[in-house]
C-alpha positions in Angstrom: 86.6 103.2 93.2 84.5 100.5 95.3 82.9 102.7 98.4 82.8 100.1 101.6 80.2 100.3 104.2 81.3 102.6 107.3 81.9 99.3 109.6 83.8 97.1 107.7 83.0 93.8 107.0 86.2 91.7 108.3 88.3 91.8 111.2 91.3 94.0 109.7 89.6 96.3 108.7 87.9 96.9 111.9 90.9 96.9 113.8 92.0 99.6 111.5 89.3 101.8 111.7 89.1 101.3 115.9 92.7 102.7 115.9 92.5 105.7 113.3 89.1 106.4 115.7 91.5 106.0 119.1 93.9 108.3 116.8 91.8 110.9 115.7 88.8 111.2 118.6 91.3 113.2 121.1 91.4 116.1 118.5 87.5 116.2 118.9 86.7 115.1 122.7 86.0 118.2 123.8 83.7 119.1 121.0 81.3 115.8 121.6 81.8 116.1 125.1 83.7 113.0 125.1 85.5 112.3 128.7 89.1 110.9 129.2 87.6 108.0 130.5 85.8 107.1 127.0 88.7 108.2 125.2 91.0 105.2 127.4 88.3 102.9 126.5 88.0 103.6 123.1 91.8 103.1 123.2 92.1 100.1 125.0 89.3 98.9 123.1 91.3 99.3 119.9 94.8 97.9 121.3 92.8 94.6 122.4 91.2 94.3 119.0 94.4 94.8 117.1 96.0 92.6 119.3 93.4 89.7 118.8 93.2 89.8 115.0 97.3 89.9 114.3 97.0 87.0 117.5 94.8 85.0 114.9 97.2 85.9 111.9 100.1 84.1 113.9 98.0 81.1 115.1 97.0 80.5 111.2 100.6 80.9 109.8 102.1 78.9 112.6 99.0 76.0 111.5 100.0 76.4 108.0 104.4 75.6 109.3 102.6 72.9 112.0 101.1 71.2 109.1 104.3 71.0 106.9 106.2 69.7 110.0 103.8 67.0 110.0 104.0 66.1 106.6 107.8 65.7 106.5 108.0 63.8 109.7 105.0 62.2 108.1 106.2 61.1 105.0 110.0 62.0 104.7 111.9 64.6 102.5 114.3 67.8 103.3 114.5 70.1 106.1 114.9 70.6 109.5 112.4 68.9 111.7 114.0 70.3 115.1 111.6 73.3 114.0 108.2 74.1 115.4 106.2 77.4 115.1 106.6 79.8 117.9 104.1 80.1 120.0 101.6 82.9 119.3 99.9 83.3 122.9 104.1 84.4 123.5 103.3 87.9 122.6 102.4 90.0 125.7 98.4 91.2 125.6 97.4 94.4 126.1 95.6 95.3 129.7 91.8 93.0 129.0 88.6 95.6 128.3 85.1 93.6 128.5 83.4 91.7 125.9 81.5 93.6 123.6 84.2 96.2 121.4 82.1 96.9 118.3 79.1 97.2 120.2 80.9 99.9 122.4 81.9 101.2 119.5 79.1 101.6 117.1 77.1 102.8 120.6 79.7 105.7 121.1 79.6 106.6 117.0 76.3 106.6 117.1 75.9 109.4 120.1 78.9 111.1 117.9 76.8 111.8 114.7 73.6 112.8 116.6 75.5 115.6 118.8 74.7 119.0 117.6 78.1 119.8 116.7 78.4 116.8 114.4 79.1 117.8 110.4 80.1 115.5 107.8 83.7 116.8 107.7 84.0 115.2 111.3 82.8 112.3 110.2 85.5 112.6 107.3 88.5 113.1 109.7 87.4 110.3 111.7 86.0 107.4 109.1 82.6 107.5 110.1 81.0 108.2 106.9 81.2 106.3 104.0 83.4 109.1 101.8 86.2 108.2 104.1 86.0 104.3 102.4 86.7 105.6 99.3 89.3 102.6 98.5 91.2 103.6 95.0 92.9 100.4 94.4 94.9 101.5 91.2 98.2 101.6 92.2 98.1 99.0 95.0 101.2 96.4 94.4 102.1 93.6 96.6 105.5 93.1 98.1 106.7 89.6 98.6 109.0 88.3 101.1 109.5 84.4 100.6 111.5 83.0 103.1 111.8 78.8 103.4 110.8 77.4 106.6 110.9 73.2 106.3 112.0 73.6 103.2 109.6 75.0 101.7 108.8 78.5 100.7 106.6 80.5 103.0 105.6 83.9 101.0 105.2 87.0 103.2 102.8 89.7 102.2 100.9 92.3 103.6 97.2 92.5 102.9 96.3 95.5 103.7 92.4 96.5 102.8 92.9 94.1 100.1 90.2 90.7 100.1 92.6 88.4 99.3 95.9 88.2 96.9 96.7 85.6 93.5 99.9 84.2 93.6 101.6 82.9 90.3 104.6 80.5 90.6 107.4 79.6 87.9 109.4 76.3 89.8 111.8 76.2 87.1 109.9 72.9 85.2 109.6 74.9 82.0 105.8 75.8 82.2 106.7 79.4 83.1 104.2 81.2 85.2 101.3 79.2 86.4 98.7 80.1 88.8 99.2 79.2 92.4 96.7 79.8 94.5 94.3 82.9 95.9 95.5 83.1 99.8 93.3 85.4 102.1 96.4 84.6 104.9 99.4 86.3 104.7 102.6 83.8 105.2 101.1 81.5 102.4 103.3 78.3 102.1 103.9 76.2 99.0 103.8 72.9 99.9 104.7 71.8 96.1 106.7 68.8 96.0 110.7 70.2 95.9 113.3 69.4 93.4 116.3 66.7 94.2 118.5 69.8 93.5 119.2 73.0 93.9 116.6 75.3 92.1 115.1 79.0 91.7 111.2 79.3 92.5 109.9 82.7 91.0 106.6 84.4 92.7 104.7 87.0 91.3 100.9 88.5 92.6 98.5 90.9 92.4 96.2 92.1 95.1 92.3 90.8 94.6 89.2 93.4 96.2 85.6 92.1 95.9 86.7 89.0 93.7 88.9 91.1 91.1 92.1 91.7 90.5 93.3 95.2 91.9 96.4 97.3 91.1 99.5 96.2 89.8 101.5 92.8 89.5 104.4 92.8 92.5 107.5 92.7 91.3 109.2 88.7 90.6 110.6 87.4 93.9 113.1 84.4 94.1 113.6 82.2 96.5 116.1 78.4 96.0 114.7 75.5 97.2 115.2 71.5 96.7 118.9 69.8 97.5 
């Protein structure tokens, strides 16, 4: 099992570990003499975060539908070109906290593991050691959600602490499963040129950590495309 540093390296995965610390530090506040005012910044802290990273997310997957629009009002083909992405600065923010989260953060951590009632099962419960990153990625197994979206498919996923995911694709043209493409965005569209008729795509994948494959092949997902 791969052990990963105790701040992550990317975005999720920072998000994720600002809200199981928001989660978990009320258990412990009184113990590291933490106030209710740290504990509402550490909170607000992680709500921003989260919010920024998944506001990121939607800006990328509505680039990736913005550029398919293009293309068919571009060059011509099927779908509906009425369609544009919904706007990802919709979704209502969380109150603003000051620049400067991980530094806040690794600042308060660090006063956390030199307090005299620090011990390493604290720093367990709370992710702060690098046990807690113990990632076993043996039975991991993606679930795919295609859905079309100007015609083409658009393949939902989830990535979870995964680096990245390999998608295979069978379109029905009698090569069976060929590889696709390795998409570090969930919401990955194929943008493969569609049949004149009605036809079955098939997706399969597998969850990639640290440029490997990871876990188990996702169950085949269909999706009908072309006409």
């Amino acid at each position: 099992m791969p052990l990963t540093k105790i701040i992550p390296r990317d975005d999720e995965g920072k998000a994720a570990l600002l809200e199981h610390v928001a989660a978990t530090l009320p258990e412990f506040a009184g113990l590291f003499d933490i106030n209710a005012a740290q504990l509402a910044s550490n909170s607000a802290d992680a709500l921003s975060l989260r919010h920024i990273v998944d506001l990121v997310q939607k800006h990328q997957d509505d680039l990736h539908q913005t550029v398919a629009l293009k293309n068919l009002l571009r060059d011509g083909g099927t779908g509906d070109t009425n369609w544009l992405p919904q706007s990802a600065s919709a979704v209502n923010p969380p109150p603003a906290v000051d620049a400067g989260i991980m530094p806040r953060f690794s600042l308060m951590i660090a006063g956390i593991k030199q307090h005299k009632n620090y011990t390493p099962a604290h720093g367990q419960a709370l992710w702060l050691i690098g046990s807690a990153y113990n990632i076993d990625s043996s039975n991991w197994k993606p679930v795919l959600n295609p859905k079309i979206k100007l015609a083409h498919p658009v393949i939902g996923w989830t990535k979870g602490h995964a680096s990245a995911l390999e998608i295979m694709a069978d379109r029905n043209d009698g090569l069976g499963f060929v590889f696709f493409t390795i998409s570090t965005s969930p919401g990955t569209v194929d943008l493969s040129a569609l049949p004149a008729t009605l036809t079955t795509w098939k997706y399969k994948a597998i969850y990639r950590l640290h440029d490997q494959q990871a876990g188990h092949w996702s169950d085949i997902s269909e999706i009908v495309v072309g006409g």
